[in-house]
N, C-alpha and C positions, 0 to 999 in steps of 0.2 A: 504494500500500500504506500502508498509516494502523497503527501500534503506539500500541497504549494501555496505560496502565497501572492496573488494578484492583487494588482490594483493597491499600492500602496500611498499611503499619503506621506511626505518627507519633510521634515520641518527641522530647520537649523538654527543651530544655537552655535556662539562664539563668542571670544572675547574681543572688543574691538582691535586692539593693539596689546602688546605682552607688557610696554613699559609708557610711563606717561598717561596713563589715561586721567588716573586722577586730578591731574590739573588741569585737563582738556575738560572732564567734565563740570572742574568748581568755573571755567568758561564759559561753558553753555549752560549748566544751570545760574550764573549771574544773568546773562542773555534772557534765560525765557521767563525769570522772574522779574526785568525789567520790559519785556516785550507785553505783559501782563497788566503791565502799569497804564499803558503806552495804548494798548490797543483798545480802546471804548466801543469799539464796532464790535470785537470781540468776547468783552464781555457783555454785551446785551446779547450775543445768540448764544454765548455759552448757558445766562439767564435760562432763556426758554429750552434749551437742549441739551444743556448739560449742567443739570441743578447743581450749585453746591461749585462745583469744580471750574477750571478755565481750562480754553482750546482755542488755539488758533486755525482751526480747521476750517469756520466759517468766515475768515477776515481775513488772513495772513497764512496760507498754504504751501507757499513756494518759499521757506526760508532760506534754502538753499542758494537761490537767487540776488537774497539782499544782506543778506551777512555773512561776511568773511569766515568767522567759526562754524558757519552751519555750512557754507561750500566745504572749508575743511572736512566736514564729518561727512559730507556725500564723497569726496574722494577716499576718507578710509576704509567706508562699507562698499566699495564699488569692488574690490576684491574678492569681499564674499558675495556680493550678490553674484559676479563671473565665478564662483566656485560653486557655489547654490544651482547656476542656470547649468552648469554644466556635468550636476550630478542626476538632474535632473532629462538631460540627455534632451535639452531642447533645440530644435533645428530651427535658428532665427533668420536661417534664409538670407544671408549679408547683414542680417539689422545689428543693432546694439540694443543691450536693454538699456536705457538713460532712467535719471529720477524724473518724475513727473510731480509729484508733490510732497511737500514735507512737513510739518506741523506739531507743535507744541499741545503735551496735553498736561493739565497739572490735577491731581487729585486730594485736596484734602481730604478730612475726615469724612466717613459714610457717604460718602461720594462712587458710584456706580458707572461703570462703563459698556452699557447695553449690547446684547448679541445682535450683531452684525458682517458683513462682509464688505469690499471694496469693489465694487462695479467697473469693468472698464478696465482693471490693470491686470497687470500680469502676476507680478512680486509686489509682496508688501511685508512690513518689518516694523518693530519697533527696539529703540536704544534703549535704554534704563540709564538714566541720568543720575536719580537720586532716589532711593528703594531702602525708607525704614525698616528695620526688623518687624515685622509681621504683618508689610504688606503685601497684599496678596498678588497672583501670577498672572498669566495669560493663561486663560482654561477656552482650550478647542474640542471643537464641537465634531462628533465622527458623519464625516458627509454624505455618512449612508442612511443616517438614521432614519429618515426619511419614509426608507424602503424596506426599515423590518416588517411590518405588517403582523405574524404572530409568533412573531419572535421575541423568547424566554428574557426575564431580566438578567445581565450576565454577572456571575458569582462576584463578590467581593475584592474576593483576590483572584480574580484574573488579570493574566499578564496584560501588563499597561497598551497592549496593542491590540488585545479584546475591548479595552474599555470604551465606552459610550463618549466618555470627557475625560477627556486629559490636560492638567494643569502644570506647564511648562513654569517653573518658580522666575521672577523677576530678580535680576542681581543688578547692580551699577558697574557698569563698564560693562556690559553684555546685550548682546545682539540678536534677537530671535527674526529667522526669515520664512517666508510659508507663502504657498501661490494663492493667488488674492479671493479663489471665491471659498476660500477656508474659514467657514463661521467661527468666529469668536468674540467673548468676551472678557469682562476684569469685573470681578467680587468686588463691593463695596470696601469700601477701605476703611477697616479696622480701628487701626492705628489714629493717633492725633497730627501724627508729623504727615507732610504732607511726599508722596510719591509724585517722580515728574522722570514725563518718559517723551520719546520725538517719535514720530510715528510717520512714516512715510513709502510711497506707491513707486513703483514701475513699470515702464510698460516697454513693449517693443516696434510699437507703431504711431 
């Protein structure tokens, strides 16, 4: 009897750089707490859409474009995302995958970050900037689930590759990458101190 396993979902994780990160990220985390300040278009749709918390998602998406440290940070993840596309074994036909958008998320206290996906890109990813002890992770959603129909709940301890959800833990100075129409979300946040992460798309066309 021969089990195989199809159809796999791949999701990466890395450290940005081996050395230096920490002060790369007391950088950008100055940057998006002043970006924070700064953005009043962003905080009114954060208001309506993202209680509690702030995002530049709705105002300020391309940071890569207008500040120096956030270009930096799209030329350090540009090696893993060409290591990600290419474990991936995708055929881009001449293209390049480039960034397409990038975006500050800050999460205070009981602050929730709703199940969803990224429409339209290819890769998407998020940095950990600043990740208190016991705030919580990126938990992905199995893209099948959809299609159990009557199918058993799966045992407890079954191997994290049976599970239903899987909660990739948030660390600072680490990189989680996953192709874009991979449902996920981030659990309420625990903790007082506030978790701040960069979240950002790619595409190949």
């Amino acid at each position: 009897m021969a089990m195989q396993a199809l159809f796999p979902t791949y999701v990466y994780t890395a450290r940005l750089q081996s050395a230096g990160w920490r002060a790369f990220n007391a950088r950008l985390l100055a940057e998006c707490r002043q970006l924070r300040e700064d953005d009043a278009a962003g905080r009114a749709w954060s208001a309506g859409r993202y209680p509690g918390g702030y995002t530049s998602y709705g105002s300020v998406a391309r940071m890569h474009t207008v500040s120096p440290t956030f270009a930096a940070l799209e030329r350090k993840l540009r090696r893993h995302v060409q290591s990600y596309a290419r474990a991936l074994e995708y055929d881009l036909d001449g293209r390049e995958l480039a960034m397409t958008d990038c975006w500050v998320n800050v999460m205070p206290r009981h602050v929730v970050h709703g199940l969803h996906l990224h429409p339209l890109s290819t890769i998407s990813g998020t940095y950990y900037v600043r990740v208190p002890a016991g705030a919580p992770g990126l938990k992905l959603e199995d893209p099948r689930l959809a299609n159990f129909m009557a199918a058993p709940p799966r045992r407890t301890d079954a191997r994290r590759e049976n599970q239903p959800w899987v909660v990739v833990p948030a660390e600072a100075g680490k990189l989680v990458l996953f192709e874009s129409w991979l449902r996920h979300e981030v659990a309420p946040n625990p903790v007082a101190a506030e978790r701040v992460s960069i979240s950002f798309n790619y595409g190949w066309f």
